[in-house]
C-alpha positions as CSV (number, residue, x, y, z in Angstrom):
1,X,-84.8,-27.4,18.9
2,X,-84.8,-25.6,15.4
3,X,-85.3,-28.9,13.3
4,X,-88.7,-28.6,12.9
5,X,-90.9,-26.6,10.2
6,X,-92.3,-23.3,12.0
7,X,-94.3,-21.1,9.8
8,X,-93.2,-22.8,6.4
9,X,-90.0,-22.7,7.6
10,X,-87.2,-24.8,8.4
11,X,-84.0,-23.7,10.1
12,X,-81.6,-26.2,8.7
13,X,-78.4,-23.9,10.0
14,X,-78.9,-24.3,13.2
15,X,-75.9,-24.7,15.3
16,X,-76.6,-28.3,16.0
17,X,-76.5,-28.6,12.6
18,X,-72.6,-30.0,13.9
19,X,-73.9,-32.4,16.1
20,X,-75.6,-33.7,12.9
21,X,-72.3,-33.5,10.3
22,X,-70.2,-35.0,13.4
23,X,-72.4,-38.4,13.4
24,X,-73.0,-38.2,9.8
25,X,-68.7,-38.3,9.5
26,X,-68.6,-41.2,12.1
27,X,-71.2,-43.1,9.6
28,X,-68.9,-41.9,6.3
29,X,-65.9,-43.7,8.2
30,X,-67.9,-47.0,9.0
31,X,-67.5,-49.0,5.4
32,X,-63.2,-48.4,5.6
33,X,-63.5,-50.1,9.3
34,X,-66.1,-52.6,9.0
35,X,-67.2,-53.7,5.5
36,X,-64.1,-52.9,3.6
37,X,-61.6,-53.6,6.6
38,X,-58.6,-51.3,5.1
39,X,-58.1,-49.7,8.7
40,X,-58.5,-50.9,12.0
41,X,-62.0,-50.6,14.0
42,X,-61.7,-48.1,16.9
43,X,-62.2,-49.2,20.4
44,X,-65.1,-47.8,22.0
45,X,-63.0,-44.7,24.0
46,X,-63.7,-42.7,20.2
47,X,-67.8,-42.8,20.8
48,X,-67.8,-41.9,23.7
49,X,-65.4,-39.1,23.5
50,X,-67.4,-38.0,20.5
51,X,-70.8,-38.2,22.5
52,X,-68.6,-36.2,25.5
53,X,-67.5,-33.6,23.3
54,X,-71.1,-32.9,21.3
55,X,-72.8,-33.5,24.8
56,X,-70.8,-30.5,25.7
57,X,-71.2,-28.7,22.7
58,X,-75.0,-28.8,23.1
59,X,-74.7,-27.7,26.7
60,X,-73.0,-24.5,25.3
61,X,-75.6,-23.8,22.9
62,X,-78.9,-24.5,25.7
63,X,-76.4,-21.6,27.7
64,X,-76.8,-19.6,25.1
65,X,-80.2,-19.6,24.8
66,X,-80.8,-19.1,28.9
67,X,-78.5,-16.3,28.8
68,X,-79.9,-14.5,26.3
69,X,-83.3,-14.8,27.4
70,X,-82.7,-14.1,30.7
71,X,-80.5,-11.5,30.7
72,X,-81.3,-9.6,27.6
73,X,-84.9,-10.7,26.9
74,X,-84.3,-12.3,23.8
75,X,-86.1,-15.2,22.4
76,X,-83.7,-17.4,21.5
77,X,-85.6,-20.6,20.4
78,X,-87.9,-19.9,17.9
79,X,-87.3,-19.8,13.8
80,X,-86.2,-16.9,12.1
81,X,-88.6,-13.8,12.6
82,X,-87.9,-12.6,8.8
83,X,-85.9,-12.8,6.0
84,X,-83.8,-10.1,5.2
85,X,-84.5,-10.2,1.2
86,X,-83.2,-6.9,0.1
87,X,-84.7,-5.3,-3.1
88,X,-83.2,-7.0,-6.4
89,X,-80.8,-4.3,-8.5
90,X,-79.7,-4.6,-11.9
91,X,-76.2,-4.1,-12.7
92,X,-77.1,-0.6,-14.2
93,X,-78.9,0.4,-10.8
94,X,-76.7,3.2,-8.8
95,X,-74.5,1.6,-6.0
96,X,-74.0,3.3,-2.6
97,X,-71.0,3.5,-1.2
98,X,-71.1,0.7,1.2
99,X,-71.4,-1.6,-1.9
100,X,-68.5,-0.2,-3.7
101,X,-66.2,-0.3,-0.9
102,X,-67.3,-4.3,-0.4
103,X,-66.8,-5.2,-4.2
104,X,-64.2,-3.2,-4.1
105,X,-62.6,-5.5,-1.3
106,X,-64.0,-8.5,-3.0
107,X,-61.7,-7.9,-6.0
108,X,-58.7,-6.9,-4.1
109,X,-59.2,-10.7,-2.6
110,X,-59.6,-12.1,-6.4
111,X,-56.7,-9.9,-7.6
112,X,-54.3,-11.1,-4.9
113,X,-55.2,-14.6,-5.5
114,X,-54.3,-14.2,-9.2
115,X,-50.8,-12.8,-8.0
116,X,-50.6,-15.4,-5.8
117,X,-51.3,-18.3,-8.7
118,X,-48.8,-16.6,-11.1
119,X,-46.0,-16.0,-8.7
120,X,-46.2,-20.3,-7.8
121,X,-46.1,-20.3,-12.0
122,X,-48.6,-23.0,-12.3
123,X,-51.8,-24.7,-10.7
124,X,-51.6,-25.9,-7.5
125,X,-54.6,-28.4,-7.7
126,X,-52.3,-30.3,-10.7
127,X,-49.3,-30.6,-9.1
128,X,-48.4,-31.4,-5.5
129,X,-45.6,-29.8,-5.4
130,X,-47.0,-25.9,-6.1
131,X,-49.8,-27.5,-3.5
132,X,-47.3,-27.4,-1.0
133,X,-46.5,-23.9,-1.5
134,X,-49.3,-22.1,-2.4
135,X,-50.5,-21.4,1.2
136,X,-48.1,-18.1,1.3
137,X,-48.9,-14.5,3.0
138,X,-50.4,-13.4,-0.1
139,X,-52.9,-16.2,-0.6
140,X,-54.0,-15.5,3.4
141,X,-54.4,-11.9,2.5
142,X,-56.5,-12.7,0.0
143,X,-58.5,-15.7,1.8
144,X,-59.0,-12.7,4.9
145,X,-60.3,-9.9,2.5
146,X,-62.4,-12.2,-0.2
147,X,-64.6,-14.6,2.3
148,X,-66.1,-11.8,4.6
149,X,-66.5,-9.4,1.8
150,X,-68.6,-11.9,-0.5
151,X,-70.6,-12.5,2.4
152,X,-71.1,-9.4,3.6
153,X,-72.1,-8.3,-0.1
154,X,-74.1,-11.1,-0.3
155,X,-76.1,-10.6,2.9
156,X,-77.0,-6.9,2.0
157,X,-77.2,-6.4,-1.5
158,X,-79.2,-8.3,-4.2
159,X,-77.3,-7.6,-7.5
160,X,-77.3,-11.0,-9.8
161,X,-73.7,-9.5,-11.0
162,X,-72.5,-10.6,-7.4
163,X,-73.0,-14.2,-8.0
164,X,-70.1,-13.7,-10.4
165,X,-67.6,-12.2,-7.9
166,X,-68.4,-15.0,-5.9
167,X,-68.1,-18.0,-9.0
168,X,-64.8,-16.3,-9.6
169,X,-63.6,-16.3,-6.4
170,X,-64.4,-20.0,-5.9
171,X,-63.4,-21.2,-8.9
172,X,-59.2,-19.2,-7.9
173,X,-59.1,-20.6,-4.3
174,X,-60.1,-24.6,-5.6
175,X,-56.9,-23.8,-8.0
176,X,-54.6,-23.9,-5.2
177,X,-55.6,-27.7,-4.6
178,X,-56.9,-27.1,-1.2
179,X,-60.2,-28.6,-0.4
180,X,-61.3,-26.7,2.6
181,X,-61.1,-23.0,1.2
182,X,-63.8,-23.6,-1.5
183,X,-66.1,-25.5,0.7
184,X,-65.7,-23.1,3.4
185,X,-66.3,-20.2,0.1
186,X,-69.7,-22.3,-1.0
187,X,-71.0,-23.3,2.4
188,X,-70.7,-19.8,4.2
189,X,-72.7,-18.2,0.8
190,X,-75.6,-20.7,1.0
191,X,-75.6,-20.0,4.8
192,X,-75.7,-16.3,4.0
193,X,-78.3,-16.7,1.5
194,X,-80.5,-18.8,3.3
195,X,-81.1,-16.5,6.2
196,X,-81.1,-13.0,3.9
197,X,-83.2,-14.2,1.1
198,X,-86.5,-16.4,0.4
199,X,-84.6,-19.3,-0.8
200,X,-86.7,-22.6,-2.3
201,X,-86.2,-25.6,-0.7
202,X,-84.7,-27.3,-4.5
203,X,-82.0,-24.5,-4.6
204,X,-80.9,-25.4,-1.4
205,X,-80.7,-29.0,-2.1
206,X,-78.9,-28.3,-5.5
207,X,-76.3,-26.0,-3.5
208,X,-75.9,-28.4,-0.9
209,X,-75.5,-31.5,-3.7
210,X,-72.9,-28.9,-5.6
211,X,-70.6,-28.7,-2.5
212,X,-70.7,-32.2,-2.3
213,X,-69.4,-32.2,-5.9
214,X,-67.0,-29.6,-5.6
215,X,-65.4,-31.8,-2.2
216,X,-64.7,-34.9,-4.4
217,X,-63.8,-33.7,-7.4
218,X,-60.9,-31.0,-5.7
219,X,-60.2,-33.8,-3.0
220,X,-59.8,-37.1,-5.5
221,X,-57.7,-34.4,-8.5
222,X,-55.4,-33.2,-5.7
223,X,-54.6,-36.7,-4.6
224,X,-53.9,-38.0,-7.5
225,X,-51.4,-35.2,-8.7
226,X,-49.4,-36.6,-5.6
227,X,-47.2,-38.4,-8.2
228,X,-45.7,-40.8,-5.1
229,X,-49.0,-41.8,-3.8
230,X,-51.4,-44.5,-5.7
231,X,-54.7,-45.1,-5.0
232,X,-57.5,-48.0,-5.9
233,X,-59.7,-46.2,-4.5
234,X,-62.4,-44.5,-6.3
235,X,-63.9,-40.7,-5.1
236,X,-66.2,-41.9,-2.7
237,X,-64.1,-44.6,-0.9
238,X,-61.5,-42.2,-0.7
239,X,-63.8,-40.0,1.2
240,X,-64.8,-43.1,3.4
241,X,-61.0,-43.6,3.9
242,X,-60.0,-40.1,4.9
243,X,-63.0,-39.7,7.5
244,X,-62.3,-43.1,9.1
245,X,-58.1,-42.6,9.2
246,X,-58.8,-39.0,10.8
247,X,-61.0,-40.8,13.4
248,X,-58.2,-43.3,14.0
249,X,-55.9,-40.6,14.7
250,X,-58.5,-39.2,17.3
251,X,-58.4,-42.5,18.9
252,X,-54.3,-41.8,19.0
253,X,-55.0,-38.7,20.1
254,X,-57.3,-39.5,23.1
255,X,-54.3,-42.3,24.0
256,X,-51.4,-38.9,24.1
257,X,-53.3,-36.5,25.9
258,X,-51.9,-33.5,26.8
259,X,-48.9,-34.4,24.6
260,X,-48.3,-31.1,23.2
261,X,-49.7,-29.4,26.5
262,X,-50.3,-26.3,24.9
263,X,-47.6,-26.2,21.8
264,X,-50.2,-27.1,19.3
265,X,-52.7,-24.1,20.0
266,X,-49.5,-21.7,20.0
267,X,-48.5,-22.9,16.8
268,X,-51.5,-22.9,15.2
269,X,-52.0,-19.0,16.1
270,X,-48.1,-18.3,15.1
271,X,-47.0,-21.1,12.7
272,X,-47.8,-19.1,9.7
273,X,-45.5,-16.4,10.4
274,X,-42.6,-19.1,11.7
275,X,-43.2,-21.5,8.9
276,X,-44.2,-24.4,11.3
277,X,-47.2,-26.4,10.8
278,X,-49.7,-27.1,13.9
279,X,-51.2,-30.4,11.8
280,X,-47.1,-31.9,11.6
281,X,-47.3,-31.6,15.7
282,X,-50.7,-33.6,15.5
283,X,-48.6,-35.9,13.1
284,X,-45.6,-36.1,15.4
285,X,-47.7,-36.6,18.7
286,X,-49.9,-39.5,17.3
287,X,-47.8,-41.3,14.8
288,X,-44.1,-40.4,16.1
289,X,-44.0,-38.9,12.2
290,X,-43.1,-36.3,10.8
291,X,-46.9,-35.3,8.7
292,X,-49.7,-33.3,8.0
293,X,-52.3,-34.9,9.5
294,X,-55.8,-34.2,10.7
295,X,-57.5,-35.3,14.2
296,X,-61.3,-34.2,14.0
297,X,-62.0,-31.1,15.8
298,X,-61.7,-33.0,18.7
299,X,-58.2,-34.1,18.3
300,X,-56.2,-30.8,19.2
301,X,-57.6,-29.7,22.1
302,X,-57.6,-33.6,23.8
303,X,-53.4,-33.1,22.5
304,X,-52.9,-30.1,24.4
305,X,-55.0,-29.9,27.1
306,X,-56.7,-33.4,27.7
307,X,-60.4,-34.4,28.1
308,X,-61.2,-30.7,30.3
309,X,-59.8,-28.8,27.2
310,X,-61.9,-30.4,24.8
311,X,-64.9,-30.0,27.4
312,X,-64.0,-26.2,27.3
313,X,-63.4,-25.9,23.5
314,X,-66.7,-27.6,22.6
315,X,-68.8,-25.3,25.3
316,X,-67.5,-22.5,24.2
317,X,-68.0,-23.1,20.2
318,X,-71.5,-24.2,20.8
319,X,-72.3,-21.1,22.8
320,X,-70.6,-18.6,20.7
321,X,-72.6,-19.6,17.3
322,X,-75.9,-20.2,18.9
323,X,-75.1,-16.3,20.0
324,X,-73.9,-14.9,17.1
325,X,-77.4,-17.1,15.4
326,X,-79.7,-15.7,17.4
327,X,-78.3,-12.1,16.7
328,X,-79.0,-12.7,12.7
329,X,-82.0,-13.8,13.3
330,X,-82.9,-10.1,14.4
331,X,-79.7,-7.9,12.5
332,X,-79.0,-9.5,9.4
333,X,-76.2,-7.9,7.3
334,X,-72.7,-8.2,8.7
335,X,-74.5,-10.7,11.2
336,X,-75.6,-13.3,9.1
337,X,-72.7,-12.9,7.1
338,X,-70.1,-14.1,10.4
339,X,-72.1,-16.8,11.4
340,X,-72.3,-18.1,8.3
341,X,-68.5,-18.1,8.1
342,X,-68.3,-19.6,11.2
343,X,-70.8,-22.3,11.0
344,X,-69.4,-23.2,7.5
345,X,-65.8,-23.1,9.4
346,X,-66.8,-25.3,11.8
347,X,-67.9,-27.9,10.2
348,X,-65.0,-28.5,8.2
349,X,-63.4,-28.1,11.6
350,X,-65.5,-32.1,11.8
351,X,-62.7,-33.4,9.9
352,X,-59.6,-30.9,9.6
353,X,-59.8,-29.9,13.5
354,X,-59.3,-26.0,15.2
355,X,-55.6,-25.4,13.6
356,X,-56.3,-22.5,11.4
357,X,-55.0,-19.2,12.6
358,X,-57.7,-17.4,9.9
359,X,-60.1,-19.1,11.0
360,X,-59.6,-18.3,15.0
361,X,-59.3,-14.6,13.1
362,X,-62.9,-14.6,12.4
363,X,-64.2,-16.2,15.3
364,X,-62.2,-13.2,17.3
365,X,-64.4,-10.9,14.6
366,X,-67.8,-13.1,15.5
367,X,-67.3,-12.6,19.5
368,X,-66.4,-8.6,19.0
369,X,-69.6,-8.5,17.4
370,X,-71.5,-10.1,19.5
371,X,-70.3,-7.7,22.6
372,X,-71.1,-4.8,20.5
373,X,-74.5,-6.1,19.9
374,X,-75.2,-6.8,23.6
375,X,-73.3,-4.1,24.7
376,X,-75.3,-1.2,22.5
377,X,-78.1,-2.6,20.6
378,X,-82.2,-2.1,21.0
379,X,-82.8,-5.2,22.2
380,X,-86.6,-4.5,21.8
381,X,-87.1,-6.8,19.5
């Protein structure tokens, strides 16, 4: 459905695009349990709890479709009807004020961040210690204002200037040490970009092989500035390590369900503001320690809820983005711009699981829009 080449084109972001990453991470973990042997092998409860919850998410993306076909007469299936492209502008060419008012945004999110970096009084990505404070209120701000308003810029107007907002941008978040934020920065642009302009195929594959880059190299300097942890391990094994240990704590996790019943979901939308951690409950619940740990984007749901809340979690993500990506497909602009967030958000979600408050932010955004697409829109289309 989508993976195939229609009219020269191939749409590679399709929301089972997830399904894909999810088995590709299971494959990543294999080596640590099997061929290297530094954890223990799962049983097989983790596959089939995987296959359960992607079963599910598919399920929510086929709704989806039927929905919108049959209720608002929208195709739903097919490729992309058209790319976007807007007209290319020098940086002399007048702006409107739309675009001001996003670059404008776009450096209120860089500016912050630099307040944010020079308040901590060092780099974050060198030293584990600023790490571990540089998530404050300041750096969310930023995160909030600067990854919509790239995209959104991105998705409407084609000014080459722009690419350097957005180099910028990346270049301040991967100083704070975190992994996710600059991924999530590249990922949602090439998402963006893909569906707004007429991309070649060896830009894509550049972008994609960039990310990669960007993933180690952030991941492997941030561990090794952890002056109390030492590791044989080169980049790529570590990689190998970290997927297969976050699928072990899965396998913990599908042992404690409903552990937290319901404490990890309300920390993860209020922790920020209480200075508690929703990943140190995943930590507490699997391990009986007290960590920041990841369980897969399984993991917190099966912890609070069981097997019927990750059924639930997994429907409704697959049904919302198959939504919100058949909408671009047609509206472009602010569109493309969300579900590219979203999709990029989600899978990271593969590995760091749904316990991000900003990130449940702009899924709230992506479901507004999509009712007030539905709810006003020509849907003659």
């Amino acid at each position: 459905m989508n993976f195939n080449f229609k009219n020269g084109n191939l749409d590679l972001f399709n929301p089972l695009i997830i399904v894909v990453m999810a088995i590709l991470f299971l494959i990543i973990a294999m080596p640590m349990w099997y061929f290297y042997q530094e954890l223990p092998s799962p049983n097989l409860d983790l596959y089939i709890y995987i296959g359960l919850g992607l079963l599910f998410f598919i399920f929510g993306v086929f709704s989806s479709n039927y929905l919108l076909s049959k209720k608002f007469k929208i195709d739903a299936t097919s490729s992309p009807k058209k790319i976007f492209n807007p007209e290319e502008l020098s940086l002399s060419d007048s702006y409107s004020k739309k675009e001001l008012v996003l670059v404008g945004l776009v450096l209120l999110g860089i500016l912050l961040q630099i307040i944010n970096i020079a308040f901590l009084g060092g780099i974050p990505l060198f030293s584990a210690t600023l790490k571990a404070k540089a998530a404050t209120k300041i750096w969310l701000i930023s995160y909030i204002i600067f990854l919509p308003s790239i995209n959104v810029l991105l998705a409407r107007f084609n000014r080459k200037s722009h690419y350097l907002l957005l180099l910028i941008g990346l270049v301040l978040f991967a100083l704070t040490g975190y992994r996710t934020t600059p991924i999530a920065i590249m990922l949602s642009a090439l998402i963006t970009l893909y569906y707004t302009r007429d991309v070649d195929v060896k830009y894509i594959i550049l972008a994609i092989l960039a990310i990669a880059v960007v993933l180690l190299a952030v991941g492997f300097i941030a561990v090794q500035a952890i002056s109390w942890q030492h590791w044989s391990l080169n980049p790529i094994e570590l990689v190998s390590y970290r997927a297969a240990f976050t699928l072990n704590i899965l396998s913990k996790a599908i042992e404690n369900q409903c552990a937290t019943m319901g404490n990890l979901f309300y920390t993860t939308l209020t922790g920020f503001f209480t200075h508690s951690d929703a990943r140190v409950l995943v930590g507490q619940a699997t391990l009986g320690q007290v960590h920041s740990i990841t369980s897969t984007i399984f993991g917190p749901a099966l912890l609070d809820f069981g097997i019927v809340g990750m059924i639930i979690q997994m429907l409704l993500l697959g049904f919302i983005l198959k939504t919100l990506h058949s909408i671009q497909n047609y509206k472009k602009e602010i569109f493309t711009a969300f579900y590219g967030i979203l999709l990029a958000q989600t899978i990271i979600w593969i590995e760091t699981g749904p316990t991000d408050v900003v990130v449940w932010l702009f899924y709230l955004i992506g479901i507004l829009l999509i009712i007030h697409f539905l709810r006003g829109a020509n849907h003659e289309i």
